[in-house]
Residue frames as qw, qx, qy, qz and C-alpha x, y, z in Angstrom:
[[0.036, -0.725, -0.654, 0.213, 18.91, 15.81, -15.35],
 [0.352, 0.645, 0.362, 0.574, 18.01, 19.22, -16.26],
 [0.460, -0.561, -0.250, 0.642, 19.00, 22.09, -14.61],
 [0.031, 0.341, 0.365, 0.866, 17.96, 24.95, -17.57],
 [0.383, -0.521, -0.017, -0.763, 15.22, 27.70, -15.35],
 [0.623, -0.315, -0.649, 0.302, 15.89, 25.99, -12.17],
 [0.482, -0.838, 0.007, -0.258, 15.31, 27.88, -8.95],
 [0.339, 0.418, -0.729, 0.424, 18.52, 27.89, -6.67],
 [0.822, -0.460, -0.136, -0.309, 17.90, 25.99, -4.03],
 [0.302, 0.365, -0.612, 0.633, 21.47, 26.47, -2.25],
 [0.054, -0.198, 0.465, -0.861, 20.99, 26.89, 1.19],
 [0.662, -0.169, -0.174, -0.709, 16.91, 25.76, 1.03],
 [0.428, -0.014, 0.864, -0.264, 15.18, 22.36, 3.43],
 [0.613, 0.028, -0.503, -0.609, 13.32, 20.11, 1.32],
 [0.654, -0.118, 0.539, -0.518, 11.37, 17.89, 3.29],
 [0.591, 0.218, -0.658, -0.412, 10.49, 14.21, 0.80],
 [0.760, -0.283, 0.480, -0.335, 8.82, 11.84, 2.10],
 [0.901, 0.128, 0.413, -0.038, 9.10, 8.05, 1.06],
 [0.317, 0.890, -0.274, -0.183, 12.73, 8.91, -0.55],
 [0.511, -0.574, 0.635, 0.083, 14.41, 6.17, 0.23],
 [0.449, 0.218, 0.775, 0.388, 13.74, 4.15, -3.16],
 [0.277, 0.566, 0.735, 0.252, 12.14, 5.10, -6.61],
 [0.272, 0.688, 0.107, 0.664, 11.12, 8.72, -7.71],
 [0.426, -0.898, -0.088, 0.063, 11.64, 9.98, -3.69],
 [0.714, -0.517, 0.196, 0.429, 14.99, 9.02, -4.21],
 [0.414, 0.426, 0.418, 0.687, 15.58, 10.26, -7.74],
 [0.008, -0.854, -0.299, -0.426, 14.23, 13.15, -6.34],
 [0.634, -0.674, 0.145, 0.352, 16.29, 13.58, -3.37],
 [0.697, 0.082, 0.370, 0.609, 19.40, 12.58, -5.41],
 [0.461, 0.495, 0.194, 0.710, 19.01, 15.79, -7.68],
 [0.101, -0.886, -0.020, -0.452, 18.13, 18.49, -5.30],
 [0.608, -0.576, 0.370, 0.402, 21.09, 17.74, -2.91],
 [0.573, 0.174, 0.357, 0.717, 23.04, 18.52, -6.58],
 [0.129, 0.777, 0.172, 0.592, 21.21, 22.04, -6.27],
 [0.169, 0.397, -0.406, 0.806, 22.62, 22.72, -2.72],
 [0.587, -0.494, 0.043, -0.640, 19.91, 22.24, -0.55],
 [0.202, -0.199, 0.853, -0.438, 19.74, 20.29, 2.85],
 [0.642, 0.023, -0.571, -0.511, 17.40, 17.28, 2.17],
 [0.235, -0.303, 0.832, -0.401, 15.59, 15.63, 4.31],
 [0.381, 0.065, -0.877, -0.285, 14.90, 12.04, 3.73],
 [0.600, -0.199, 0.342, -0.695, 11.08, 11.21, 5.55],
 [0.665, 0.043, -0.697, -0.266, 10.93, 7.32, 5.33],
 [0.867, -0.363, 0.098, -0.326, 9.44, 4.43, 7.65],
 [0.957, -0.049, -0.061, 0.280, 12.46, 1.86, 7.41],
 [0.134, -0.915, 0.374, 0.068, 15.93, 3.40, 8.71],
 [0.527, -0.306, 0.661, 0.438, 18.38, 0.89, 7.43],
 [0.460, 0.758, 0.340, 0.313, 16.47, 1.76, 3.43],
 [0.184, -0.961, -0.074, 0.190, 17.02, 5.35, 4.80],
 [0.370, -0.817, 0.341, 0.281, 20.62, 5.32, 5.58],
 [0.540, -0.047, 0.587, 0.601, 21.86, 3.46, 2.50],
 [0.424, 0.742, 0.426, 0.295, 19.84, 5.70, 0.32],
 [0.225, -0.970, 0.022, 0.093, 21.35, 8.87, 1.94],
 [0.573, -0.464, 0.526, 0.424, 24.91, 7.41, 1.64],
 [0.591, 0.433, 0.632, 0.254, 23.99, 7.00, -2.07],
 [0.182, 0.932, 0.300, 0.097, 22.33, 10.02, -2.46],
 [0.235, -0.905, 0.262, 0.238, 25.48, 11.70, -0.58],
 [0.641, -0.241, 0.536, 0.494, 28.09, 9.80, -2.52],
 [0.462, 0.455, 0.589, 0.483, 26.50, 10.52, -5.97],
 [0.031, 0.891, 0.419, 0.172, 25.14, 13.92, -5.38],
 [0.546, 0.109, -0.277, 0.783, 28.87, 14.92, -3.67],
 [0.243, -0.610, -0.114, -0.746, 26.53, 16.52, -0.82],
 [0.119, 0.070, -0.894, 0.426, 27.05, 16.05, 2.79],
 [0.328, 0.062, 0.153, -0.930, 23.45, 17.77, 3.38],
 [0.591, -0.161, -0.702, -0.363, 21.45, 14.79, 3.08],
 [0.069, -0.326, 0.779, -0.530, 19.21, 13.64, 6.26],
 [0.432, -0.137, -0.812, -0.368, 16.81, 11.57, 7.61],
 [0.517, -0.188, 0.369, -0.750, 13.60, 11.46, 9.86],
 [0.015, 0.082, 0.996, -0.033, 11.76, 8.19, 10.81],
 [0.397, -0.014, 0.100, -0.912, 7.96, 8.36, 9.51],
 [0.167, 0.306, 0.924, 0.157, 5.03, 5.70, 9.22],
 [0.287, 0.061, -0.011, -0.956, 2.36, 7.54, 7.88],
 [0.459, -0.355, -0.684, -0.441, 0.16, 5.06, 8.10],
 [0.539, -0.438, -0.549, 0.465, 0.48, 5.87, 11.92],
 [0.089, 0.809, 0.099, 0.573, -0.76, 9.29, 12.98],
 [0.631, -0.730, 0.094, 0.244, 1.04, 8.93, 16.59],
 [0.664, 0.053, 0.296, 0.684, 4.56, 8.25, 14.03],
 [0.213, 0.697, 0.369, 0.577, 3.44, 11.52, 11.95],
 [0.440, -0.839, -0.319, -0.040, 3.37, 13.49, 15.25],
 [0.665, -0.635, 0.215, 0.328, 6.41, 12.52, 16.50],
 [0.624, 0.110, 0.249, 0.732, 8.46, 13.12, 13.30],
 [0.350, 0.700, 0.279, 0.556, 7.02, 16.47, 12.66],
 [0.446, -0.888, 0.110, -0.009, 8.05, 17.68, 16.02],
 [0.732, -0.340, 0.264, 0.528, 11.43, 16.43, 15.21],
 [0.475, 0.575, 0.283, 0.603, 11.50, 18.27, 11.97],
 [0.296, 0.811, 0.065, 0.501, 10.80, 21.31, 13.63],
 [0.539, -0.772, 0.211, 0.262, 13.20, 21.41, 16.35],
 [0.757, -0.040, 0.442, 0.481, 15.55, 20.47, 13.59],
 [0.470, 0.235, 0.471, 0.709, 14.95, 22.60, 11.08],
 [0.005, 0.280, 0.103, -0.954, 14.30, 26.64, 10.90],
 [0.339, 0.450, -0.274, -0.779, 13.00, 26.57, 7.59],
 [0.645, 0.122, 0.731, 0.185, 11.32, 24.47, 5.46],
 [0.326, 0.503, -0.212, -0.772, 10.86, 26.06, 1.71],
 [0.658, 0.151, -0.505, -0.538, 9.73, 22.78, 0.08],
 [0.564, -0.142, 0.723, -0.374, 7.53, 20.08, 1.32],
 [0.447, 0.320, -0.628, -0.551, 7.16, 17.03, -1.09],
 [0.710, 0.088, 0.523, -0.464, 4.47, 14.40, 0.11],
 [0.456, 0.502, -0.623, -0.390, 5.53, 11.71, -1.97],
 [0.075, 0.066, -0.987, 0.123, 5.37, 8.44, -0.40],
 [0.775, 0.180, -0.180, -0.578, 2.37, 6.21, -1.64],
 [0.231, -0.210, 0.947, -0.075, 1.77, 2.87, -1.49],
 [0.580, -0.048, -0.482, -0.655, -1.04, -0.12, -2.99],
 [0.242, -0.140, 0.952, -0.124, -2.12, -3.55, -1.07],
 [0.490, -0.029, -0.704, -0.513, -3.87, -6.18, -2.95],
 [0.492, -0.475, -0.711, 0.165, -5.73, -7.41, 0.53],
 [0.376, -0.818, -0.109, -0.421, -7.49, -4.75, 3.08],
 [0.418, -0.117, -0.444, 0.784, -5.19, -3.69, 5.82],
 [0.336, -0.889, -0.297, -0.089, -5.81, -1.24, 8.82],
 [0.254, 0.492, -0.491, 0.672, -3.23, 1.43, 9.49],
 [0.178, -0.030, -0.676, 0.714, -2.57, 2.05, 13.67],
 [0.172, 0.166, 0.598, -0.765, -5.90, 3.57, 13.79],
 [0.473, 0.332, 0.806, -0.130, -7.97, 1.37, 12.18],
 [0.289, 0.664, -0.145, -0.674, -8.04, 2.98, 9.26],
 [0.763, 0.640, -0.079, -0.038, -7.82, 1.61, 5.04],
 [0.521, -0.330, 0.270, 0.740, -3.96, 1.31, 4.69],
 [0.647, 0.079, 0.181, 0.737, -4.09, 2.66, 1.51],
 [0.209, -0.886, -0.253, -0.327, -6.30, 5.86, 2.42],
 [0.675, -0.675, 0.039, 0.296, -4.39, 5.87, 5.94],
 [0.619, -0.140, 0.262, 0.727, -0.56, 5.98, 3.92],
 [0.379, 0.498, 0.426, 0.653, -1.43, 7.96, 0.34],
 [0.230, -0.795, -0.318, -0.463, -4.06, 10.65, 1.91],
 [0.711, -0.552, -0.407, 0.155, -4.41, 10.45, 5.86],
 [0.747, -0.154, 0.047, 0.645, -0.66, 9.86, 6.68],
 [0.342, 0.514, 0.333, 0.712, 0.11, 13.44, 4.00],
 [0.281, -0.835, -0.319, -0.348, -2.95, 15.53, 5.28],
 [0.468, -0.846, -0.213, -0.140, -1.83, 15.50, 8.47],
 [0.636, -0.090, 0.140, 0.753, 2.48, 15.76, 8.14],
 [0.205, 0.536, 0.252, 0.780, 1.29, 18.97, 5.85],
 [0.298, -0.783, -0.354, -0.415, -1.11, 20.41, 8.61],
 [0.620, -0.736, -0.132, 0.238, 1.45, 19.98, 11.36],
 [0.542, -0.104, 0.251, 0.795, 4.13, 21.78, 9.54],
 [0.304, 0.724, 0.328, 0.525, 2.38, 24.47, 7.57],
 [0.214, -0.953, -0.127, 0.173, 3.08, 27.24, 9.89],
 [0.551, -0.502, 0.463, 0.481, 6.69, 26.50, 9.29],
 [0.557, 0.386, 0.519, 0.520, 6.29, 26.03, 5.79],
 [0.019, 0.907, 0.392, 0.156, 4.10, 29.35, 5.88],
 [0.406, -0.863, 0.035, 0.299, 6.92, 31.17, 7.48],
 [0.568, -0.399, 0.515, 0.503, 9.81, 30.15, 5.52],
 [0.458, 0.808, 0.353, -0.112, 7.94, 31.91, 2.17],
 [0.755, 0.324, -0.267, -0.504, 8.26, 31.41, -0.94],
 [0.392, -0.229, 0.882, -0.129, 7.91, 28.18, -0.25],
 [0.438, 0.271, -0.681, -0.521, 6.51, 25.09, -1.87],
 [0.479, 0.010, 0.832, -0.281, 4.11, 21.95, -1.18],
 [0.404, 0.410, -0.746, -0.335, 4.15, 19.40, -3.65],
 [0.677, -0.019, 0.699, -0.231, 1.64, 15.95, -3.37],
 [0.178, 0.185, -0.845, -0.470, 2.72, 13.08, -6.07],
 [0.622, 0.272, 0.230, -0.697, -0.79, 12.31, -7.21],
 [0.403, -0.122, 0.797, 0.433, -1.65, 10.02, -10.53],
 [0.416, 0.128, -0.504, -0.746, -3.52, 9.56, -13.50],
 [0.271, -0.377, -0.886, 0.001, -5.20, 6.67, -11.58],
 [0.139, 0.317, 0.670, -0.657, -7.59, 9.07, -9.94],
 [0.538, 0.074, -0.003, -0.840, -9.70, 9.32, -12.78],
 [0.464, -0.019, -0.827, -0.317, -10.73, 5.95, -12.03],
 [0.065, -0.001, 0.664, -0.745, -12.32, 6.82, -8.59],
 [0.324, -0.307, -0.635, -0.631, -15.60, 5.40, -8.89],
 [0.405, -0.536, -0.675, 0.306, -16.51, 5.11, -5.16],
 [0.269, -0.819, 0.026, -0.506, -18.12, 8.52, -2.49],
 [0.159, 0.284, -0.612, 0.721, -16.33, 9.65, 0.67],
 [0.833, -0.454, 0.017, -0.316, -17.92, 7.98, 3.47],
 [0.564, -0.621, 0.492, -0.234, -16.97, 5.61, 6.26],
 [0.898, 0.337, 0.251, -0.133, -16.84, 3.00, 3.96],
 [0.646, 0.679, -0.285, 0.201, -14.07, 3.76, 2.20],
 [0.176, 0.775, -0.478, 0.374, -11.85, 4.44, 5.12],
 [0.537, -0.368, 0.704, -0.284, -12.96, 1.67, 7.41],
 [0.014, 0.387, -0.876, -0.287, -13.06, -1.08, 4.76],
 [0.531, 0.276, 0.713, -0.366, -16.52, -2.43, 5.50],
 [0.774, 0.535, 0.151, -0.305, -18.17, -3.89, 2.35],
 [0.853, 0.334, 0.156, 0.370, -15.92, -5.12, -0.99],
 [0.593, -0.433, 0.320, 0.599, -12.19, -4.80, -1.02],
 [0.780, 0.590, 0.048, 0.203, -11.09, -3.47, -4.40],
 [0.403, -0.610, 0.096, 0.675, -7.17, -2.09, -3.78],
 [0.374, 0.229, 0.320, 0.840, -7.27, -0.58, -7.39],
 [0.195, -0.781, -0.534, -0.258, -10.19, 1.38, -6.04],
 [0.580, -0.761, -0.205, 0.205, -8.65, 2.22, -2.99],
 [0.532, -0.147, 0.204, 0.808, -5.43, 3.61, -4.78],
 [0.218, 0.381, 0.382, 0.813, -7.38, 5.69, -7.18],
 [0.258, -0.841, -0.458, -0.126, -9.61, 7.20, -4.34],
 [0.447, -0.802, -0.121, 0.377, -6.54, 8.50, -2.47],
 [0.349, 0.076, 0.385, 0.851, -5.15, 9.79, -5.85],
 [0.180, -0.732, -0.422, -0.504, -8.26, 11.86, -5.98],
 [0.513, -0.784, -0.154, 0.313, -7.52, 12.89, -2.31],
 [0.571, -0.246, 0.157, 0.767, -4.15, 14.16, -3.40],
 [0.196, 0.324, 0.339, 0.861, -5.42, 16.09, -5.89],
 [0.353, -0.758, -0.451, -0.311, -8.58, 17.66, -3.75],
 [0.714, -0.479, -0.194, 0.472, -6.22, 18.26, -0.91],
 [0.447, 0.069, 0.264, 0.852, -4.10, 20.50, -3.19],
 [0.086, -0.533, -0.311, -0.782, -7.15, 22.75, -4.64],
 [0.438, -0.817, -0.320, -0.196, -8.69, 22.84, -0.71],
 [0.623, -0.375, -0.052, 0.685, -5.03, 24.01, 0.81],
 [0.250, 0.340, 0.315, 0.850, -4.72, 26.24, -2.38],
 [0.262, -0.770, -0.373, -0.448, -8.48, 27.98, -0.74],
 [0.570, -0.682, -0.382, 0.254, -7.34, 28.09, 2.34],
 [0.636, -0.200, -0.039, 0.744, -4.10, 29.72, 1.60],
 [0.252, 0.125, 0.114, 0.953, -5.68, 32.29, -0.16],
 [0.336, -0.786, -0.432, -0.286, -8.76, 32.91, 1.62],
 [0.797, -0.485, -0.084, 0.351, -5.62, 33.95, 4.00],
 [0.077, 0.969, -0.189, -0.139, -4.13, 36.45, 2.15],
 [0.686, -0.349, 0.553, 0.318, -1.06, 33.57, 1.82],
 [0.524, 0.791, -0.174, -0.264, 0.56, 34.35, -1.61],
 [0.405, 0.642, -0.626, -0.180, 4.02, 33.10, -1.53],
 [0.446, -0.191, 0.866, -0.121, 3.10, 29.46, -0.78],
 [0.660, 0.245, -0.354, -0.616, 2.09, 27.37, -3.78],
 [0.630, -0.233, 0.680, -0.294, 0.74, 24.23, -3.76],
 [0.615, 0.348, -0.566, -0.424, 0.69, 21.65, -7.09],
 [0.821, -0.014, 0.564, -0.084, -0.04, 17.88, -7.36],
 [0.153, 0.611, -0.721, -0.287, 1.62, 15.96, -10.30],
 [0.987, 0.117, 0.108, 0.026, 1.46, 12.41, -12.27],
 [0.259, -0.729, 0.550, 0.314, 4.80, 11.04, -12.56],
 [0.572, 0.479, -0.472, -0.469, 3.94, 8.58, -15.03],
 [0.898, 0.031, -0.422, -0.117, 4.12, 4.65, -15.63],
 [0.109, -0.666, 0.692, -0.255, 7.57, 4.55, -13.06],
 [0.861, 0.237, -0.447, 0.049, 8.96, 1.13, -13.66],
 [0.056, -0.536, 0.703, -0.464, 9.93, 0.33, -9.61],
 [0.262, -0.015, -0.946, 0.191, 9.17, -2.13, -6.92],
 [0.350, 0.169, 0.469, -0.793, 6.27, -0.19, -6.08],
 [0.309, 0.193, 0.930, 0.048, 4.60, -1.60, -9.21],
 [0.017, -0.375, -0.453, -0.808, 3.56, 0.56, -12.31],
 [0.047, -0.095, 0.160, -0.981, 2.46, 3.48, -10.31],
 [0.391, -0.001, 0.634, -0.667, 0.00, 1.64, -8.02],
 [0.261, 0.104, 0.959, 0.037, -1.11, -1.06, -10.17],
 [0.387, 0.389, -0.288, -0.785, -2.43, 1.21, -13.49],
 [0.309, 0.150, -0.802, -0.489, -2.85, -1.60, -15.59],
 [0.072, -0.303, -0.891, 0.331, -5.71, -2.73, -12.99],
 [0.141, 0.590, 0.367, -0.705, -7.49, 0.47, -13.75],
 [0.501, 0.528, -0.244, -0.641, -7.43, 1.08, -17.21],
 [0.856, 0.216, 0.444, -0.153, -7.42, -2.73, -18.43],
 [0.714, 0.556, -0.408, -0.123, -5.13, -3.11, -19.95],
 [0.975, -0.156, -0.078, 0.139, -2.19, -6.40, -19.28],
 [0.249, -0.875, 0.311, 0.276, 1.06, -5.65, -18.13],
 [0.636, 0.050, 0.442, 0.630, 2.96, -6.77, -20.87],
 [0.149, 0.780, 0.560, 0.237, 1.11, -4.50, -22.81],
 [0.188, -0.967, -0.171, -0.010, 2.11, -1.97, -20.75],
 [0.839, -0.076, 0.145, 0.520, 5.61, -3.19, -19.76],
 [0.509, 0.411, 0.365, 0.662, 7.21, -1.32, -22.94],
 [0.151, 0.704, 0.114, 0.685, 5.88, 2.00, -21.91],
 [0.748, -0.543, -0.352, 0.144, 7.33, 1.98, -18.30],
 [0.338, 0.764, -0.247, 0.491, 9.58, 4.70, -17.74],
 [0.688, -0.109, -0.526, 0.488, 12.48, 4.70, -14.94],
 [0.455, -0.699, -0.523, 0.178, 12.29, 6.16, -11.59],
 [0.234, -0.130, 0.085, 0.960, 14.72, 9.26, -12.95],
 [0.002, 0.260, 0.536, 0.803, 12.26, 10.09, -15.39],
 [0.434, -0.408, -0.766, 0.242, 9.80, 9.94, -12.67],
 [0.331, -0.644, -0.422, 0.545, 10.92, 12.32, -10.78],
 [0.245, 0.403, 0.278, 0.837, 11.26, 14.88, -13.56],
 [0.196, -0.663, -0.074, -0.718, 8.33, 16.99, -12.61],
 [0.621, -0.714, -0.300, 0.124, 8.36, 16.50, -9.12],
 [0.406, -0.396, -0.072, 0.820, 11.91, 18.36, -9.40],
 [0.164, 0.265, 0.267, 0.912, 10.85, 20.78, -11.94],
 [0.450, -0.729, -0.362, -0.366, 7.49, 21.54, -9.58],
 [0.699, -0.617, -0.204, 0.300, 10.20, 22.06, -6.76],
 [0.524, -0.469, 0.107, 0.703, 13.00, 23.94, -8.22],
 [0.454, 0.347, 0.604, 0.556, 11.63, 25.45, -11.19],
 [0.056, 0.279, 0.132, -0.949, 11.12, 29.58, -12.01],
 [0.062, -0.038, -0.650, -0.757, 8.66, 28.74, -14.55],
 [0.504, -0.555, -0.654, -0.102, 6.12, 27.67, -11.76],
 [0.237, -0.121, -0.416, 0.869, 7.19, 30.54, -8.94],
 [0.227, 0.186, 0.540, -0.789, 4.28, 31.42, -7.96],
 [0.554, -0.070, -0.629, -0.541, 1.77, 29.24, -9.98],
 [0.199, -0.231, 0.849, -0.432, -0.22, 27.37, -7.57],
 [0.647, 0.226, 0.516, -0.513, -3.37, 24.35, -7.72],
 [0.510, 0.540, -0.563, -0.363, -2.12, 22.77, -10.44],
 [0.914, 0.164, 0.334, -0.163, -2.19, 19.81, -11.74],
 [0.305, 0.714, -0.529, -0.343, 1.04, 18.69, -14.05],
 [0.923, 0.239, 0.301, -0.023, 2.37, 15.68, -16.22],
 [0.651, 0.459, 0.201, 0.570, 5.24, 15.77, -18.23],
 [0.340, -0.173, -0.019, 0.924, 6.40, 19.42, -16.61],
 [0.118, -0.149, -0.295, -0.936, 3.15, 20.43, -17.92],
 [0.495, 0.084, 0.529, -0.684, -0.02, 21.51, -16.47],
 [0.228, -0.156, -0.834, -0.477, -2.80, 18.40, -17.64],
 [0.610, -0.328, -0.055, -0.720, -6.62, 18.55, -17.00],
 [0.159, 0.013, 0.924, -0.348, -7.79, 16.43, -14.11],
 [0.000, 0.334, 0.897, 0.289, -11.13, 14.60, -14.15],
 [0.133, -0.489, -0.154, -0.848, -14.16, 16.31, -13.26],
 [0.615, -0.742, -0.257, -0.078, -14.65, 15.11, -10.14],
 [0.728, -0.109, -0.242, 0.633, -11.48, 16.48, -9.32],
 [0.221, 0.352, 0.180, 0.891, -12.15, 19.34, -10.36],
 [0.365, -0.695, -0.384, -0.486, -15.52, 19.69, -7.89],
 [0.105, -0.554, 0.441, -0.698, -15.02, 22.22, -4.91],
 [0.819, -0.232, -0.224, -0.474, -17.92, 20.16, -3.12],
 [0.924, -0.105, -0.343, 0.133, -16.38, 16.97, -2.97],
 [0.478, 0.559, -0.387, 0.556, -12.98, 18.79, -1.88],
 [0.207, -0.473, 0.449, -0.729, -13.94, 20.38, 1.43],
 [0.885, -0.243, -0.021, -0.396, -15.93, 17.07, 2.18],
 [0.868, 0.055, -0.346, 0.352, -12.95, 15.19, 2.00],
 [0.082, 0.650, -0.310, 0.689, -11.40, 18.08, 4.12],
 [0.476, -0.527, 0.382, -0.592, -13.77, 18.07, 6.72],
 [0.973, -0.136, -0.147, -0.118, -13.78, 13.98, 6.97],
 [0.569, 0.311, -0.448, 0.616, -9.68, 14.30, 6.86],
 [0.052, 0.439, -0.492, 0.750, -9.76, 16.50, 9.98],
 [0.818, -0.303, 0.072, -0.483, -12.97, 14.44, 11.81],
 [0.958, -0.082, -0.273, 0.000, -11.02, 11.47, 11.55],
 [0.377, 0.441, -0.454, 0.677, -7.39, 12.96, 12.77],
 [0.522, -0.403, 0.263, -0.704, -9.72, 14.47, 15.93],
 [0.927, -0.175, -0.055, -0.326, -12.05, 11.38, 16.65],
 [0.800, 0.431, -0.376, 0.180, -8.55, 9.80, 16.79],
 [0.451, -0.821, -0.095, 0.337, -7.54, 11.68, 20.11],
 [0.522, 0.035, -0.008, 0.852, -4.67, 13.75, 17.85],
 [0.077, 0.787, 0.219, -0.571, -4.77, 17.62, 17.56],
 [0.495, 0.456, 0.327, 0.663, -4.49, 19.61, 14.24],
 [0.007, -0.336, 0.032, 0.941, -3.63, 23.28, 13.70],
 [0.343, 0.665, 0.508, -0.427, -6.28, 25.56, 13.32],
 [0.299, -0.295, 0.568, 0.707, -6.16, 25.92, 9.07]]
């Protein structure tokens, strides 16, 4: 892996969610090789603890750890980010990476979409109960692994989407909360600097085809028509994956770039509803109505 205009990231917390397999763990795996204390956010603790042993065997870092999250559960999301921060001073990168698809409607714990509830939801609110910490522990980073499936979002934020009523589509429902990831990013980015907040940047990121058991990066070949043989061939492993998620975490070349959008280590244009402020702060305010209406609290952001 590369390691030319890295940030040092000795001594730094990196938060990752959904690291136990696939580009969390390829991502884990190299920033425990840059010194930092890594902590491994996943929903299954026997995945967890062999990936950590992995990560710690290969990465010749004891500094690997591990928090129990479901994010499709915002009572689970609560209770891990209160463990994070009794646990940890600092955080100087948060990486909101775990993502998921189902080919049949599911309801997370509070009756949510699953995959709205996991991708979006589950994210929103892990980011909102940590940012003070994040915000303190400046220059810091927050990183959300987005895709190139969100310019296939063809549906509108409404209740509909998030309580499943009407037609199922899950390639629909993946590319809406890949559009969340990326709207999330540019309405944090306002907030932070309608705040005067400078050294916190915030980027989103396609990692590309990633050949894993999740299943060409949320079942692409359902959005853009094309057959997975077809595709097959241009599938790229879950190192290669994680390329820009480390080079959007440890990289000087991005130190204080923020609201970006990247591919390949480079910044790529998003669609143009991604690009619309509008939609952004609607999906805000619907993210923080539904967290509320839920009986949780959120920090005031």
């Amino acid at each position: 892996m590369e390691t030319q205009n890295q940030l040092l990231l000795e001594g730094k917390t990196v938060v990752i969610s959904g690291a136990n397999a696939g580009i969390g763990k390829e991502t884990a795996r190299e920033i425990a090789k840059m010194g930092a204390t890594v902590v491994l956010a996943c929903r299954n603790l026997d995945k967890a603890n062999k990936a950590a042993q992995d990560i710690k065997d290969s990465a010749g870092s004891i500094k690997v750890k591990i928090v129990q999250i479901d994010l499709s559960d915002l009572a689970s999301v609560k209770k891990a980010s209160q463990e994070i921060l009794e646990k940890y001073p600092l955080i100087e990168v948060l990486i909101n990476n775990a993502g998921g698809i189902w080919s049949t409607f599911q309801k997370s714990a509070q009756g949510f979409e699953l995959t709205f509830a996991v991708n979006h939801l589950g994210p929103f609110y892990l980011t909102n109960l940590l940012i003070d910490r994040v915000i303190s522990s400046g220059p810091a980073r927050i990183i959300n692994v987005s895709s190139i499936a969100h310019r296939g979002a063809r549906k509108n934020w409404s209740l509909n989407l998030v309580d499943g009523s009407g037609r199922f589509s899950s390639s629909q429902a993946y590319a809406m909360s890949k559009l969340a990831n990326i709207h999330f990013t540019r309405a944090l980015v306002k907030r932070l600097s309608s705040k005067n907040i400078t050294d916190i940047t915030v980027n989103s990121l396609h990692p590309g085809p990633v050949r894993s058991g999740f299943g060409m990066d949320g079942d692409l070949k359902g959005l853009i028509g094309i057959g997975n043989k077809l595709i097959r061939p241009f599938e790229i492993s879950a190192a290669a994956g994680a390329r820009t998620s480390i080079y959007l975490a440890s990289s000087d070349e991005v130190e204080g770039k923020t609201g970006g959008y990247y591919a390949h280590k480079k910044l790529s244009p998003v669609s143009s509803r991604a690009s619309n402020e509008t939609e952004s702060e609607k999906l805000w305010k619907l993210s923080e109505d539904l967290i509320r209406e839920s009986g949780f609290e959120l920090n005031e952001f």
